[in-house]
C-alpha positions as CSV (number, residue, x, y, z in Angstrom):
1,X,60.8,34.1,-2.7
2,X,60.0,37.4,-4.6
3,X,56.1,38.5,-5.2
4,X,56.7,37.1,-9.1
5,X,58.1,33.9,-8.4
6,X,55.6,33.5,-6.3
7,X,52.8,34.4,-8.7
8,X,54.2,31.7,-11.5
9,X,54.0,28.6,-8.6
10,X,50.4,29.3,-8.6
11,X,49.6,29.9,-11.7
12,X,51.4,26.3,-12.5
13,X,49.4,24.7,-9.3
14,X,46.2,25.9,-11.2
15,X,47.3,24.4,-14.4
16,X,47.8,21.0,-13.2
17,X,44.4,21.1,-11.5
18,X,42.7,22.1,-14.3
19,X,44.3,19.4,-16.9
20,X,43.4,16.5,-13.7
21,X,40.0,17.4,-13.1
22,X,38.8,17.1,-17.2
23,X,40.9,14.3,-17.2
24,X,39.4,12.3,-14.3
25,X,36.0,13.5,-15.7
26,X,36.4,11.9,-18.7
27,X,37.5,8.9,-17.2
28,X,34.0,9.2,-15.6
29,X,32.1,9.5,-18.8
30,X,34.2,6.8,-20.2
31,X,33.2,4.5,-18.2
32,X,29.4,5.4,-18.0
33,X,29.2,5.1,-21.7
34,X,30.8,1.8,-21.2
35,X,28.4,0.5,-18.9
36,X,25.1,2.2,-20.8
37,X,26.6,-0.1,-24.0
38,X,26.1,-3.2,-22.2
39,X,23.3,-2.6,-20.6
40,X,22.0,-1.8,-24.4
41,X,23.7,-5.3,-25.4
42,X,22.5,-6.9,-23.0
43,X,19.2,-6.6,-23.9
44,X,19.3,-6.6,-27.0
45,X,16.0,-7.2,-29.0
46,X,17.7,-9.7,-31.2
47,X,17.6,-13.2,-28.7
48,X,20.6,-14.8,-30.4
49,X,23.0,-11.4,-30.0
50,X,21.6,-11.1,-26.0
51,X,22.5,-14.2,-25.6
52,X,26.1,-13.7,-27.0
53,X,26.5,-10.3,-25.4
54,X,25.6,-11.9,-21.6
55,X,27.7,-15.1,-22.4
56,X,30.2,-13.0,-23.2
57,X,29.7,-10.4,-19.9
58,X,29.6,-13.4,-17.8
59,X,33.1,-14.4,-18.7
60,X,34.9,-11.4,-19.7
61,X,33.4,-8.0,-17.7
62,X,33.8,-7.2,-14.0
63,X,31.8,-7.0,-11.1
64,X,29.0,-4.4,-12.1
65,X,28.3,-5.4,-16.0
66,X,28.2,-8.7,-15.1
67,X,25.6,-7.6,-12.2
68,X,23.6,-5.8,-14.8
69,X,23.8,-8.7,-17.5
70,X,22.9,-11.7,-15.2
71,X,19.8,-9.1,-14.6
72,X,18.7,-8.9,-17.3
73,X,18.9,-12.3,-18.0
74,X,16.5,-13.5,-15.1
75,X,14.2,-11.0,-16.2
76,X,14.1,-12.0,-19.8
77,X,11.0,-13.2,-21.3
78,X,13.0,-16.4,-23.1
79,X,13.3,-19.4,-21.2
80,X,16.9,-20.2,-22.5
81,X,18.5,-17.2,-21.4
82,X,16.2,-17.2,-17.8
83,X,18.4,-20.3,-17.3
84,X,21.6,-18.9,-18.7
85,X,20.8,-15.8,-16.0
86,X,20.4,-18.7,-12.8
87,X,23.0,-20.5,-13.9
88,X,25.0,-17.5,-13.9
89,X,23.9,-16.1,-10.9
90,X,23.9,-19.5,-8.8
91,X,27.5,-19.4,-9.9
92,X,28.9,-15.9,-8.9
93,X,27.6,-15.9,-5.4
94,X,28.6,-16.7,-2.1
95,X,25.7,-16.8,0.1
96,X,21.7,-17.3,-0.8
97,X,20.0,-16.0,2.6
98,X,15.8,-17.1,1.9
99,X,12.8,-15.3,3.9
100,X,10.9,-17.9,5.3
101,X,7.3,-18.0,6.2
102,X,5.3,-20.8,8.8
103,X,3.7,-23.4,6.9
104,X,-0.5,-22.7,6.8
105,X,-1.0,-26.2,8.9
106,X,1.2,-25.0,11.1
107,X,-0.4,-21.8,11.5
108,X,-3.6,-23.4,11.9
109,X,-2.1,-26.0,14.9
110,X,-1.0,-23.0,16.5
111,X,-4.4,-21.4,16.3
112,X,-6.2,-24.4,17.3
113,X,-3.6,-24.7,20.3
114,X,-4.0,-20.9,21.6
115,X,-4.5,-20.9,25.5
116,X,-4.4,-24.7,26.0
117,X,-1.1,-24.9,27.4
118,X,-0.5,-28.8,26.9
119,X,-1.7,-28.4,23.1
120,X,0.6,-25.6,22.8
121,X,3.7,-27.8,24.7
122,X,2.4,-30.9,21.8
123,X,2.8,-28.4,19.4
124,X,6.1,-26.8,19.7
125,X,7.9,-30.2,19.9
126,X,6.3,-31.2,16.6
127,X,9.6,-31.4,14.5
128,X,8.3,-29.0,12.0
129,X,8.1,-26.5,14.8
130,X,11.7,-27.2,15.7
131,X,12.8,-26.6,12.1
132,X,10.9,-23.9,11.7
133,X,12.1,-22.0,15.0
134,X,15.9,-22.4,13.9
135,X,14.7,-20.5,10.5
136,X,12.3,-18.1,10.8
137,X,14.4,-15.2,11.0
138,X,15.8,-16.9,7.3
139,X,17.3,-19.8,6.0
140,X,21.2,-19.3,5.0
141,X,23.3,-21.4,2.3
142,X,26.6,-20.9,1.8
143,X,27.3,-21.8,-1.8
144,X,30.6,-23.3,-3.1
145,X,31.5,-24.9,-6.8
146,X,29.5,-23.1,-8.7
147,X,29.7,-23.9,-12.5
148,X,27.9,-21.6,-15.5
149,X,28.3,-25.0,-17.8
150,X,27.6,-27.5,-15.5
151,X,24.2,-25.7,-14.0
152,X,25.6,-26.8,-10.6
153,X,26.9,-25.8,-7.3
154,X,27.4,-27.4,-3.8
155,X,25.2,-25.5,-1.4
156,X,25.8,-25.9,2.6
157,X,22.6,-25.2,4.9
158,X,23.6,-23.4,7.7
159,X,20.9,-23.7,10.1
160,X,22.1,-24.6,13.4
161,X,25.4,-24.4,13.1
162,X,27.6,-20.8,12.1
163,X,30.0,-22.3,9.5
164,X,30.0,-24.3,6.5
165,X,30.2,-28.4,7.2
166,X,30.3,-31.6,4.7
167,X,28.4,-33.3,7.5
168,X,25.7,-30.7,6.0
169,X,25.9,-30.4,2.0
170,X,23.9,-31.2,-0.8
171,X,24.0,-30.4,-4.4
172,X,22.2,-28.1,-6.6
173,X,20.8,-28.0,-10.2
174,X,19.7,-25.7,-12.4
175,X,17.0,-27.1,-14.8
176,X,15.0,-24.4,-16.8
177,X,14.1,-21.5,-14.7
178,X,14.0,-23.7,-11.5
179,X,16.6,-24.9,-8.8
180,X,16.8,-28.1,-6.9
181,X,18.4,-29.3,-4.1
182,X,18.7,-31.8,-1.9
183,X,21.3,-32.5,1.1
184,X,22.2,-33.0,4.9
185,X,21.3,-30.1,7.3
186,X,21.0,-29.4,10.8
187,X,18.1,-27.0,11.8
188,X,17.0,-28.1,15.1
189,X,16.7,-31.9,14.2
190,X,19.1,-33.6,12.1
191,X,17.0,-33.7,8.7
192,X,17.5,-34.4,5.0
193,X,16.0,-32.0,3.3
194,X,14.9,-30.3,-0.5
195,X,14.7,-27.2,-1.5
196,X,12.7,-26.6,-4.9
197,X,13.0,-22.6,-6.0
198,X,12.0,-20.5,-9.2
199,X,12.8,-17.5,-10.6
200,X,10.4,-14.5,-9.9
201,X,9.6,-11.2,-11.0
202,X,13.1,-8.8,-9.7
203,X,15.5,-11.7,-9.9
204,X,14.0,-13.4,-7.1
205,X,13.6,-17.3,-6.5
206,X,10.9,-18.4,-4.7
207,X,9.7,-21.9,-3.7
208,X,9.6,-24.3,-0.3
209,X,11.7,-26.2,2.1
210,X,10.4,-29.5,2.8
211,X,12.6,-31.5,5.1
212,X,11.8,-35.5,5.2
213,X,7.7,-35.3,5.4
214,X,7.1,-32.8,7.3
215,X,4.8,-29.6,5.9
216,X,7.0,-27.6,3.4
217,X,8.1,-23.8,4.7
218,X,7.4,-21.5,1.6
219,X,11.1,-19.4,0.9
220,X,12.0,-16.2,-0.6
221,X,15.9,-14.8,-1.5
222,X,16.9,-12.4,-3.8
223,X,19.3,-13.7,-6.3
224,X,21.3,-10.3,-6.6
């Protein structure tokens, strides 16, 4: 290969480069112009058009406008589109993992137990203490059905056991800005159990466990 033949090979190499990398670029720009427009949309001051734009997100757009819709949804001052947003949330997830806390009266038996090993003994075999041991690290549902229109989904406690069961199941309902459910589960003691959850400030629900009538364990997740 002679020194000019050479030369023209990389001055063609060059050339391509230089078209790909404006090219790929404005793919890049493209799409973050896309995603600024629905954030706009999204949030638009007019409540009928938000509501059209995140309906419309939730069906149409992938994975990261319908993120930033369904966010902006739970955050949203109006109570019909707070719904619309855990509705649509409840519906395009897989797995709700809730922070748990110990009950006060059960902070308080504890406390009243400390260095009195019998008390102690009397109070670790309450059956609160039981549930509360399997989920104090958190408390994990799988989630399976879940429906945008029908403000429901089949949730599955996982507790003591690693893998979804129908033995364990329950379903849950959207109403307003709350979620309830009520089911099977197995945390330590065979219970049935509620869970009763609203939607806080950074897309967060936050309410209690109360299995039969034993003291209710206050829970935290993040919806997103």
């Amino acid at each position: 290969m002679n020194s000019r033949t050479a030369s023209l090979l990389v001055t063609l190499a060059l050339s391509g480069a230089s078209t790909t990398i404006p090219a790929a670029a404005q793919q890049v720009t493209d799409r973050a112009g896309e995603i600024k427009l629905w954030r706009e949309q999204c949030n638009d001051p007019d409540v009928d058009l938000r509501t059209a734009y995140i309906e419309q997100a939730i069906e149409t757009a992938g994975a990261t406008v319908k993120r930033i819709c369904i966010r902006k949804a739970l955050e949203s001052t109006d109570a019909d589109i707070r719904n619309l947003g855990l509705r649509a949330a409840l519906a395009n997830i897989q797995q709700l993992a809730f922070k748990t806390e110990m009950p006060e009266p059960l902070k308080a038996a504890y406390k009243k137990a400390a260095g009195k090993d019998k008390d102690l003994k009397q109070v670790d075999n309450y059956y609160i203490s039981k549930i509360y041991r399997v989920v104090q690290n958190n408390l994990v549902f799988e989630i399976k059905e879940g429906s945008v229109t029908t403000a429901q989904s089949v949730w599955y406690p996982l507790g003591s056991i690693s893998e979804a069961s129908d033995s364990y199941k329950g379903v849950a309902t959207v109403v307003g800005d709350e979620v309830n459910w009520t089911g099977g589960a197995s945390l330590g003691v065979r219970a049935t159990c509620r869970v009763t959850a609203k939607i806080k400030e950074g897309a967060t629900l936050e309410g209690v466990l109360h299995c039969n009538d034993y003291w209710p364990i206050p829970i935290k997740a993040p919806l997103l």
